[in-house]
N, C-alpha and C positions, 0 to 999 in steps of 0.2 A: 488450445484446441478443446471444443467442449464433448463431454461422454454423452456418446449414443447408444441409448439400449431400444432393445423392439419391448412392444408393451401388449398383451395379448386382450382384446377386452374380450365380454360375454355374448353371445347372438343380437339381443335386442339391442345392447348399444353400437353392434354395429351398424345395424340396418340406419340408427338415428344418425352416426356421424357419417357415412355412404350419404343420407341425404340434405348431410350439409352442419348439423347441428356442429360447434364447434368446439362445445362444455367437454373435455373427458370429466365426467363422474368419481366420485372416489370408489362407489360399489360396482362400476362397469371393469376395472380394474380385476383382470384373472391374477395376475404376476405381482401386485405391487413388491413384493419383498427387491425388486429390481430398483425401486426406486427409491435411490439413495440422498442424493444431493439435490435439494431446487436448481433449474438452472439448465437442468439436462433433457438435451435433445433426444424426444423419443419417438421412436416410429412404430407407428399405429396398426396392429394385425388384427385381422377375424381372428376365428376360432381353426380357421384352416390354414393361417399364417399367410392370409393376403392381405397384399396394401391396402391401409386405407390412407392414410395422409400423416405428414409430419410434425412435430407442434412440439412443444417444451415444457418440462414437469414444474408445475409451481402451483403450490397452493390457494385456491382463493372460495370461501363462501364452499358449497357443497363440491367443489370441481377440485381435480389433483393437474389440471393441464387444461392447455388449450390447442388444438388443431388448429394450424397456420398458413399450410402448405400443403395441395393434392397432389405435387409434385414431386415422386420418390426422389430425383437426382440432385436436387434445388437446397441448396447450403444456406442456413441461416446463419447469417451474418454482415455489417454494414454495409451492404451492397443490396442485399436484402432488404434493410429498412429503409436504403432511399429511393428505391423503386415502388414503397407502401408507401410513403411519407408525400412523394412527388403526385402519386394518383390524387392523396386525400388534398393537396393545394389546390390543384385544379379544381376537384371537384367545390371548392369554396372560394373560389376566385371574384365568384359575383361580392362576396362580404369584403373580402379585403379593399376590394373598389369601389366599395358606398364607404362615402366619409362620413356619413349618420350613424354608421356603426363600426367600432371599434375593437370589438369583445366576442369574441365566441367561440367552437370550439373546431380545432381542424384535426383530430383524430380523435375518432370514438370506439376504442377497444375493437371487439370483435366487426364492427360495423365496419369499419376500414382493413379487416383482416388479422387485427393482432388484439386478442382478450387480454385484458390486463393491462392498456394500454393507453392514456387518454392524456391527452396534448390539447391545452386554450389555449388561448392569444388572449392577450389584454394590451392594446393600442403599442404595437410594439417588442412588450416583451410575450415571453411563454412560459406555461407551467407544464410540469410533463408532473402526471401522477401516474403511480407505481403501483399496483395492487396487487403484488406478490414477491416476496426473496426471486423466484423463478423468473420473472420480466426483469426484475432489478439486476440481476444476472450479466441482461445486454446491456445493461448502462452506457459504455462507453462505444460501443455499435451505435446506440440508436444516438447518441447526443453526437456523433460524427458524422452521421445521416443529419441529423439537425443542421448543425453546420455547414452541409456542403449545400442544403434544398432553401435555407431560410436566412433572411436578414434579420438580424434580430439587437435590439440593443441590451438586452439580459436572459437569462434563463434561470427558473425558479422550478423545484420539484415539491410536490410530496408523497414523502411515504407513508403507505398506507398499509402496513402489512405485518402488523405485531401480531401478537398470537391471536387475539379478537379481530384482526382486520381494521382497527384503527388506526387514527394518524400516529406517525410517531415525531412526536416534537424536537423540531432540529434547527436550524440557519437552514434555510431551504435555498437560498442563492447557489447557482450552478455557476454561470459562466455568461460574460460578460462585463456591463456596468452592472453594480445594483442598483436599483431605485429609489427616488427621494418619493417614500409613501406619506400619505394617498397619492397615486397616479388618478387623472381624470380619464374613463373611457365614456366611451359614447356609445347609447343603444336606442336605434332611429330615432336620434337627436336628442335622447334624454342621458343628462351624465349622471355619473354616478361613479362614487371615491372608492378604491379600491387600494389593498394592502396586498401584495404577494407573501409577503414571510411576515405574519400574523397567525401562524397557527393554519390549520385544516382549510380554511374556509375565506375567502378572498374579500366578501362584501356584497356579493350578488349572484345567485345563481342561474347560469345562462340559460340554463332550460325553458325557464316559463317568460322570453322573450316575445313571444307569438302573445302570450295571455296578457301581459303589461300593456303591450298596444292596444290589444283589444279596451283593456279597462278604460286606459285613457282616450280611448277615439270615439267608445261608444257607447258607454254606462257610468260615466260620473257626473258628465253635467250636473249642478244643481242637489248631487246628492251628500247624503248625509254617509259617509263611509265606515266602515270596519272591517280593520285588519290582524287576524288572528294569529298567531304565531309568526308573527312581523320580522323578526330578523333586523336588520336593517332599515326597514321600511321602504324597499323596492315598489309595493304594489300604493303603498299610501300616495308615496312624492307622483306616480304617474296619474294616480286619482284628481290630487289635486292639480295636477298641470292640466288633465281633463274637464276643470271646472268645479269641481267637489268643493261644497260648500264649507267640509269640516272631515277631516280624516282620524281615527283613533287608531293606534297602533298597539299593541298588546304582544308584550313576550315577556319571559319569566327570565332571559338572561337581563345582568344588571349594564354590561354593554352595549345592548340596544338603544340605550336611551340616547348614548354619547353621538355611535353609530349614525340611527334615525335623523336625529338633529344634522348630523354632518352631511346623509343626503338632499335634503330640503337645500341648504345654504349652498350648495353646489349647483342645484336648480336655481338659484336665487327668492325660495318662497323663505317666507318666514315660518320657523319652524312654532313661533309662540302661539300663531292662529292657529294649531294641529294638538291634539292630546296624543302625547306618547306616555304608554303605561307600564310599569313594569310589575309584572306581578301572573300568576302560573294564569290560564285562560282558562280554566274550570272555574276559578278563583272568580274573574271576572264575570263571566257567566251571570253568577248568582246576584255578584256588584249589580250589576245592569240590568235584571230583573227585579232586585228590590227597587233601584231607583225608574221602571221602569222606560229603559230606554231602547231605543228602536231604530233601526237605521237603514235607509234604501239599498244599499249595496255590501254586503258582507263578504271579504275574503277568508277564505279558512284553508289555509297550508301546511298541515302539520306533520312533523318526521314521519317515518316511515313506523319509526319504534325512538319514543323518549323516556327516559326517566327523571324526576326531581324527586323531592326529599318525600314529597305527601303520596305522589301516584306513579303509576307507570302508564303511558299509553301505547297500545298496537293500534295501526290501523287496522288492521284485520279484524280485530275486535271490539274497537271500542270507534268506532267512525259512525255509527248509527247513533249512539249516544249524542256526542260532538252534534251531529247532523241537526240532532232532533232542538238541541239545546241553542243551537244559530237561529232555527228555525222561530222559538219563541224572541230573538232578537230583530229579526228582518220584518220591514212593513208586509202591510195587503200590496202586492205587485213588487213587492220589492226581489233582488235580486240575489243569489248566491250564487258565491264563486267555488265551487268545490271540487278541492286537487287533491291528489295523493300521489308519492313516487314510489311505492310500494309497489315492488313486481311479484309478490303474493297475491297481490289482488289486482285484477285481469279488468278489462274495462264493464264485460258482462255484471259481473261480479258486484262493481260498485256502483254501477244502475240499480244492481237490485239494494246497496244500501240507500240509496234515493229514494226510492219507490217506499223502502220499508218502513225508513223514519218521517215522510210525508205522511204516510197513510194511519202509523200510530198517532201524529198530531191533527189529524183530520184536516189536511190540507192539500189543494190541489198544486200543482204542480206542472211547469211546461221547460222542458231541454233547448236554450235557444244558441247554442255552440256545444261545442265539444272540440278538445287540443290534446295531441300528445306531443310525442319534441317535436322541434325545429328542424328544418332540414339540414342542418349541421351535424345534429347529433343522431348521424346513420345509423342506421339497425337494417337488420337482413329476417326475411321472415321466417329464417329456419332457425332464428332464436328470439324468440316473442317474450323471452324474459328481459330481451334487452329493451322493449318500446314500455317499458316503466311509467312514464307520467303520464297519467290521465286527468283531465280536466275540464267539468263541465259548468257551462253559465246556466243555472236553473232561477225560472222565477216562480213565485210563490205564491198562490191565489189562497188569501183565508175568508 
């Protein structure tokens, strides 16, 4: 039986979680000295000791909790998460029924009701990531929800929740089979090899599903490509299925190369006609300016916040740089693809880094898309920290 304490917050945050918000804050917190163990169910008072909703202490990013429940009487517990679990299938039913896609996600934290809380599918199996001691708590609540809502041939986690909020490296295999990795999934009709228990990171990230198709259905014919902080090389293999004359891939880990190669051969291109680079993308930059090279279509996806040995980058603050520095790589008309999942920086926000690094290279400039998630990956608009990924196709008039 888990410890319920009441948790008193300050006026303004109440009026925010009353209209939905579902972050408890660390400094909206009158009482913390109450909160003792992650894990623990607390209920949510004004200043005058009225309800606001129910939700469980765990730490994550600025938040000490998350509101779950507006329902004073409503016990959390695996009855609980298979009545969350069951809404978020439906509502994803149309994916599981395209045999073109394979991979995506059917619980996205707060978007489905529970912060901290995020369940993929990858053709078969699932990964449940854990982003606080406090959600890791119901472990065995929500993986018996699992099991009574879901067919599944394996189950893999990760923990995400050491004292920085990173992965914590483990055997992530939960229950089930395990799998003979790479598994092939499928994203409308493009595969692509995927590891479940390889660390943090799977091989492909579902979010920019909407942007891949786009690449390949309607801006690489014939072009000369470049993909900047490449990963795997997701957006190259879809460029070149679109016709792309020639893709370059660029990332500074020394696994992409293996990686990238592995996506290509699962498409059936050959990965020899494609340059993959490995080396930091500042680095390259300069490479490709002294040899003066130039390229019709540039992707540029880069973390939120990275460090290597020479630099650190924020998007926050160094994406106008980045921007300006594509900019002398991309043709007259040529295109950028320019994304950030950084929920510091608001979509407003990074129009204006558009607008600031055109206008310092003296170039015009036209917006001809704009993408945030997929519809899988729900958000609620009474927390706009959650619609993170923005992504716009600009092209480039010099």
């Amino acid at each position: 039986m888990k410890t319920i304490v009441n948790v008193k917050v300050n006026k303004i945050a109440a009026v925010q979680l009353r209209k939905g918000y579902p972050l408890i804050e660390k400094d909206a917190v009158e009482n913390s000295k109450v909160l003792k163990e992650e894990g623990m169910i607390i209920r949510i008072l004004d200043e005058k000791k009225n309800y606001i909703g129910t939700g469980y202490y765990g730490v994550q990013n600025k938040g000490v909790g998350w509101v779950i429940t507006r329902e004073p009487e409503e016990y959390i517990d695996a009855t609980f998460f298979v009545k969350k679990i069951e809404i978020a299938l439906k509502q994803r039913q149309h994916l599981f029924n395209d045999p073109g896609t394979t991979a995506f996600r059917v619980f996205n934290g707060e978007g489905d009701g529970v912060g901290g809380l995020i369940i993929d599918y990858y053709a078969g199996f699932y990964v449940i990531h854990w982003y606080s001691l406090g959600i890791y708590s119901f472990r065995e609540d929500i993986l018996a929800a699992m099991k009574e809502k879901v067919d599944y041939i394996g189950i893999y986690e990760k923990k995400r929740f050491d004292q920085k909020g990173k992965y914590i490296e483990d055997d992530d295999f939960v229950a089930g089979e395990r799998g003979e990795f790479p598994i092939i999934v499928k994203e409308n009709g493009v595969n692509f090899a995927v590891d479940l228990n390889d660390g943090a990171m799977t091989g492909i990230f579902l979010d920019q599903r909407d942007v891949r198709k786009a690449i390949r259905e309607r801006y690489s014919k014939d072009a000369e490509m470049l993909n900047m902080f490449s990963y795997t090389g997701a957006f190259s293999v879809c460029s070149a299925l679109g016709g792309a004359k020639k893709t370059t891939s660029v990332d500074v880990a020394n696994r992409s190369r293996a990686k990238t190669i592995e996506q290509f051969e699962v498409n059936d291109l050959r990965a020899g006609e494609h340059e993959i680079v490995v080396d930091d993308v500042f680095q390259y930059f300069k490479y490709a300016a002294r040899k003066k090279r130039t390229f019709d279509l540039v992707v540029v996806d880069p973390p939120s916040f990275a460090k290597t040995k020479k630099r650190t980058f924020s998007a926050a603050k160094d994406y106008i740089k980045l921007l300006k520095e594509t900019i002398d790589l991309t043709k007259n008309n040529g295109v950028i693809v320019a994304s950030t999942n950084s929920s510091a920086v608001d979509l407003k926000r990074f129009k204006g880094f558009i607008k600031d690094a055109c206008k310092e290279k003296g170039v015009a400039y036209s917006i001809l898309e704009q993408y945030t998630l997929p519809d899988d990956f729900r958000t609620i608009d009474e927390f706009p920290e959650g619609q993170y990924l923005k992504v716009l196709f600009i092209k480039i008039k010099k």
